[in-house]
C-alpha positions in Angstrom: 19.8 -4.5 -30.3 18.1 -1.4 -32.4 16.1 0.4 -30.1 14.0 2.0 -33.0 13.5 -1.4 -34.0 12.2 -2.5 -31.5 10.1 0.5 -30.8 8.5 0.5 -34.4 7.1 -3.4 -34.1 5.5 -2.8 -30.9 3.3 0.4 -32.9 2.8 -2.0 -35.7 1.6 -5.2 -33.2 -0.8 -2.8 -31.5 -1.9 -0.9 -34.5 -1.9 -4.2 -36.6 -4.5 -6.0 -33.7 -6.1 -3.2 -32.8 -9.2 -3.8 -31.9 -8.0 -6.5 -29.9 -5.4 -4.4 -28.3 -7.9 -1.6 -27.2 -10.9 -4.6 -25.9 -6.9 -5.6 -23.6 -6.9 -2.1 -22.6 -10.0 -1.9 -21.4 -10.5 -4.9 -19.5 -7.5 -4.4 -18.3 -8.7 -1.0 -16.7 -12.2 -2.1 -15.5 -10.3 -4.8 -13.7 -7.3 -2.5 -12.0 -10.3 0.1 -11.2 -12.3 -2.3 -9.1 -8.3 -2.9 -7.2 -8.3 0.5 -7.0 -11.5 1.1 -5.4 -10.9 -1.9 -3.6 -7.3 -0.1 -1.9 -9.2 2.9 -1.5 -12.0 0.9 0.6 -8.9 -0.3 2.8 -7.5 2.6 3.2 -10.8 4.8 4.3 -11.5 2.1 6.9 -7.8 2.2 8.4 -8.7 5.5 9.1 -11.7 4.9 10.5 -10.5 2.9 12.7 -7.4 5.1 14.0 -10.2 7.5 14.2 -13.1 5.9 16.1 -11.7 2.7 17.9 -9.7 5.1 20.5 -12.9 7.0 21.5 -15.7 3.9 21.6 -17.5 4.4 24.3 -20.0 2.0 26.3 -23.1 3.8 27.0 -25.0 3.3 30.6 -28.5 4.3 30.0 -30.3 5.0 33.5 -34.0 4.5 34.5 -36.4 7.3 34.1 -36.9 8.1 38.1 -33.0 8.7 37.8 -33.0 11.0 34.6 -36.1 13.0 36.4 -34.7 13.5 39.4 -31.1 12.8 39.9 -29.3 15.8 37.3 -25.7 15.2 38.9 -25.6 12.0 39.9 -25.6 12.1 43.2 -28.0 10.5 44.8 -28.9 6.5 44.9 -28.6 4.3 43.1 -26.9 6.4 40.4 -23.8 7.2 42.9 -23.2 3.7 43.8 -23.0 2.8 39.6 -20.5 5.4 39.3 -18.5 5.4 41.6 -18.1 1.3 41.2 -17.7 1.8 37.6 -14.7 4.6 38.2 -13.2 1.8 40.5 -13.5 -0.8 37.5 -10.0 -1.6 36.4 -11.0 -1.7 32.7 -12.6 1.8 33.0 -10.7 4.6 31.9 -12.9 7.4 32.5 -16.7 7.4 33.5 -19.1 10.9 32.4 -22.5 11.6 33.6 -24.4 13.6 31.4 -27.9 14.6 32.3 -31.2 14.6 30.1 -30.3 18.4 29.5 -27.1 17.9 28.3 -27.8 14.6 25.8 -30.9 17.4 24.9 -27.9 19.4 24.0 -26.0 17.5 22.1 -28.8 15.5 20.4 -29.1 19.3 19.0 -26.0 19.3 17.9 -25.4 16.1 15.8 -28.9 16.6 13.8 -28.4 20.3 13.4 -28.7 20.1 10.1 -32.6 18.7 10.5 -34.6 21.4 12.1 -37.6 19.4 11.7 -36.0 16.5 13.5 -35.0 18.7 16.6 -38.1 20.3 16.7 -39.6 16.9 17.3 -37.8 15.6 20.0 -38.3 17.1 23.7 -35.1 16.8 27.1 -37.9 14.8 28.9 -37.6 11.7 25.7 -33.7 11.9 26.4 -32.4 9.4 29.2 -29.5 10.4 31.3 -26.4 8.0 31.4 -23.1 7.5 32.2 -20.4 7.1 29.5 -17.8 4.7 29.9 -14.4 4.7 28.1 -12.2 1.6 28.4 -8.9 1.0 28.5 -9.3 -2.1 25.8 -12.9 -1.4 23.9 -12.5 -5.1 23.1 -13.6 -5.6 26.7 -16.7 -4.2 26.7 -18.8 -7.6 27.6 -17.0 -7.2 31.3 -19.5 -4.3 31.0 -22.2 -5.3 30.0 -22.3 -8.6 32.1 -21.5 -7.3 35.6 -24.3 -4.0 35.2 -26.7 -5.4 32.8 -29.9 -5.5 34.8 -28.7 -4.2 38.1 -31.1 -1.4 39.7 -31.3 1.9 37.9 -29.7 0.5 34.7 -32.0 0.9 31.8 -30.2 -0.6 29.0 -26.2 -0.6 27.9 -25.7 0.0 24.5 -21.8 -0.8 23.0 -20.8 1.0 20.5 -17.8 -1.7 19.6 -20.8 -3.9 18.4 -22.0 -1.3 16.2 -18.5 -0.5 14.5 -17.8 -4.2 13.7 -21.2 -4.3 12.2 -20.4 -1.2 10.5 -16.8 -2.1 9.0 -18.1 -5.7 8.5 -20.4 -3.7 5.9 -17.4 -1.6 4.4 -14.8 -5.4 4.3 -18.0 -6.8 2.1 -17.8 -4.1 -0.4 -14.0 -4.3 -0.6 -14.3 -8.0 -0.8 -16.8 -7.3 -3.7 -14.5 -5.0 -5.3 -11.8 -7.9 -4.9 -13.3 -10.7 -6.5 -15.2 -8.6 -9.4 -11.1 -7.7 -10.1 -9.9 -10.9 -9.8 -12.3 -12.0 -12.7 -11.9 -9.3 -15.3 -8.0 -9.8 -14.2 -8.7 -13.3 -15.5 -10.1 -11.9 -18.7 -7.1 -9.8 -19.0 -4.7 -12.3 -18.8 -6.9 -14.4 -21.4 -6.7 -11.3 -23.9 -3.1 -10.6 -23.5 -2.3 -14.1 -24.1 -4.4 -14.1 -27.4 -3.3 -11.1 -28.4 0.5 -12.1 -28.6 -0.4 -15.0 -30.0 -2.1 -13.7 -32.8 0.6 -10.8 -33.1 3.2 -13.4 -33.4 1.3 -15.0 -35.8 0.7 -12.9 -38.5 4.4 -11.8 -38.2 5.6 -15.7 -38.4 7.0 -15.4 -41.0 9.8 -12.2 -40.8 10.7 -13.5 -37.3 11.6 -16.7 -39.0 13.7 -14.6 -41.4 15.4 -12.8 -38.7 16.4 -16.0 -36.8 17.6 -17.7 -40.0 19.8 -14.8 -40.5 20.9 -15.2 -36.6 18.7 -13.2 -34.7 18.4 -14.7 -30.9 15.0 -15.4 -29.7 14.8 -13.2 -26.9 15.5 -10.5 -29.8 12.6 -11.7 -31.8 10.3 -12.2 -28.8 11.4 -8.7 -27.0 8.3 -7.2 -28.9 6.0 -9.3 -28.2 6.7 -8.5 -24.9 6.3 -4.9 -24.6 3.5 -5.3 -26.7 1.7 -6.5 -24.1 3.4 -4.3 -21.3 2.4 -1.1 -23.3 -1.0 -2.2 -23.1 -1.0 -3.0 -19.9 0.3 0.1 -18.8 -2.5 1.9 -21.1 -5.2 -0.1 -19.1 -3.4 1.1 -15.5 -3.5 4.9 -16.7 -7.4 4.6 -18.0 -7.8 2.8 -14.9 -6.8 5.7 -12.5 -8.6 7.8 -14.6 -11.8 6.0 -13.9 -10.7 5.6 -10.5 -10.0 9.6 -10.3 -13.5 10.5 -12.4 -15.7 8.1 -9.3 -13.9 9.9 -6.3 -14.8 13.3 -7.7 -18.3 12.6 -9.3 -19.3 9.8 -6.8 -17.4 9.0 -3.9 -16.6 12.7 -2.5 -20.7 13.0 -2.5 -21.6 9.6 -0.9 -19.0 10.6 1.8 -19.9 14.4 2.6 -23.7 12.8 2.7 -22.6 10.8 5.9 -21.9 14.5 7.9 -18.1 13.2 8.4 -18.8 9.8 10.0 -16.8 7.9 7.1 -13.5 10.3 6.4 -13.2 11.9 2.9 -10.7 10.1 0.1 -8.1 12.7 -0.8 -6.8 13.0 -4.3 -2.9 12.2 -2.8 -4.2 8.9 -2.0 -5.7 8.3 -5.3 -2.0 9.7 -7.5 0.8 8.9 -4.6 -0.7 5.5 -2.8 -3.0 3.1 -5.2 -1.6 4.7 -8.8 1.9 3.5 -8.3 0.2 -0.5 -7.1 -2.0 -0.3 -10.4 0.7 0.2 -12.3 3.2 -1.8 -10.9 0.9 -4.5 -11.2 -0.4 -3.9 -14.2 3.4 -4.6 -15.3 3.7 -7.7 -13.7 0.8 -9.3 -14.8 1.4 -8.1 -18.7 5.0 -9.1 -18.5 4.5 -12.0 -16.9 1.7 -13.4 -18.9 3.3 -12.2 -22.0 6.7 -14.0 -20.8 4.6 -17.7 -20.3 2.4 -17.4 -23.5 5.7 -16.5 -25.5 7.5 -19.7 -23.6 4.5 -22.2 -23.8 2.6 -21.6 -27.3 4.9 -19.4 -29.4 8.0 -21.3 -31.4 9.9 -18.8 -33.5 
């Protein structure tokens, strides 16, 4: 089989269609940049996860007579809470911290909003004890045996608030999902009309090679590739898109959370979901090409 053959009637099936061959392209990007984004969803809340679930933290806010007057915990009834959560098997490690010190740090995370600190006074601060588990899945033994007991304010559980938070971040991906399942759809649709209006207009030279004995999977071969180019096109444009909104979008959105959700490298972007775009961008055009060519073209 003639390489250069083969090579010149794929350029002449894309240039001969080629307004259908660049509308392929392009659907087939949109729908590989929503995967992408998609992956790139997956990926940012894995690391989320590795990053946050090891440190949550169940929160033991304490009355007000105990933040006033109790700054080291040690006196009643904020001993007797501490020292029975420190003997709680599913407690790792318990850490008083005073209405000084949450003062502190309260200073710290909103350091960058002087007006915001300004605002708030130590005496508005409770004091509490912070509660790392060995499982943060079983935070409700928590919050059932001290909810309500004498000095406890309230118990807040930061678990709660990460599942609510990555139940937010799985919607988006699942958005990003089904929005590419569709235009994949429309892809498909387009490279199947494609070849078969490629292998129409050249009906009748392929029926000239195979009279003169040309096998079918010779005279189909650019059909094919035809469609794989294109596909391939669509991948690339893809993680160009893909590329553009992390640098123009997504690096912004991210720095605005002040590091809470992790930053997207460009490694992840080139080495992880580039190589799954286009790999699948292959199978779907070579696969889709192979079927319409079995099912609707006869040459």
């Amino acid at each position: 089989m003639r390489a250069s053959f083969v090579f010149s009637e794929v350029v002449t099936g894309l240039r001969r269609n080629v307004t259908m061959t660049i509308a392929m392209i392009l659907t087939t990007a949109i729908s590989l940049g929503m995967l992408g984004v998609g992956l790139l969803f997956v990926r940012t809340i894995d690391k989320m996860k590795v990053n946050y679930l090891d440190d949550v933290e169940v929160t033991v806010y304490l009355t007000e007579d105990i933040s006033a007057n109790d700054k080291d915990c040690t006196g009643e009834p904020c001993a007797s809470i501490r020292q029975s959560l420190e003997s709680n098997q599913a407690v790792e490690s318990v850490v008083y911290e005073n209405r000084d010190e949450a003062y502190e740090r309260f200073k710290r995370i909103f350091e960058g909003q002087p007006e915001l600190v300004e605002l708030a006074r130590p005496q508005a601060l409770p004091a509490s004890l912070h509660v790392k588990l060995f499982d943060p899945a079983r935070s409700e033994v928590i919050l059932q045996e001290y909810s309500g007991q004498a000095g406890v304010a309230k118990i807040d559980d930061q678990n709660k608030f990460l599942d609510r938070f990555f139940s937010f971040l799985n919607a988006g991906r699942n958005v990003m999902f089904v929005v590419a399942l569709f235009t994949a759809l429309a892809a498909v649709l387009l490279i199947a009309n494609t070849i078969q209006v490629s292998a129409y207009t050249r009906r009748t030279e392929v029926g000239i090679m195979r009279l003169v004995g040309a096998t079918r999977w010779y005279t189909q071969l650019p059909f094919l590739l035809e469609a794989v180019v294109a596909g391939v096109l669509g991948a690339v444009v893809g993680i160009g898109g893909v590329t553009a909104l992390k640098f123009l979008a997504l690096d912004r959105a991210m720095a605005a959370t002040g590091g809470i959700v992790p930053q997207i490298e460009f490694f992840e972007v080139l080495v992880v979901v580039a190589p799954i775009l286009l790999g699948v961008s292959v199978v779907i055009s070579a696969v889709t090409g192979y079927v319409t060519l079995r099912l609707y073209v006869r040459h």
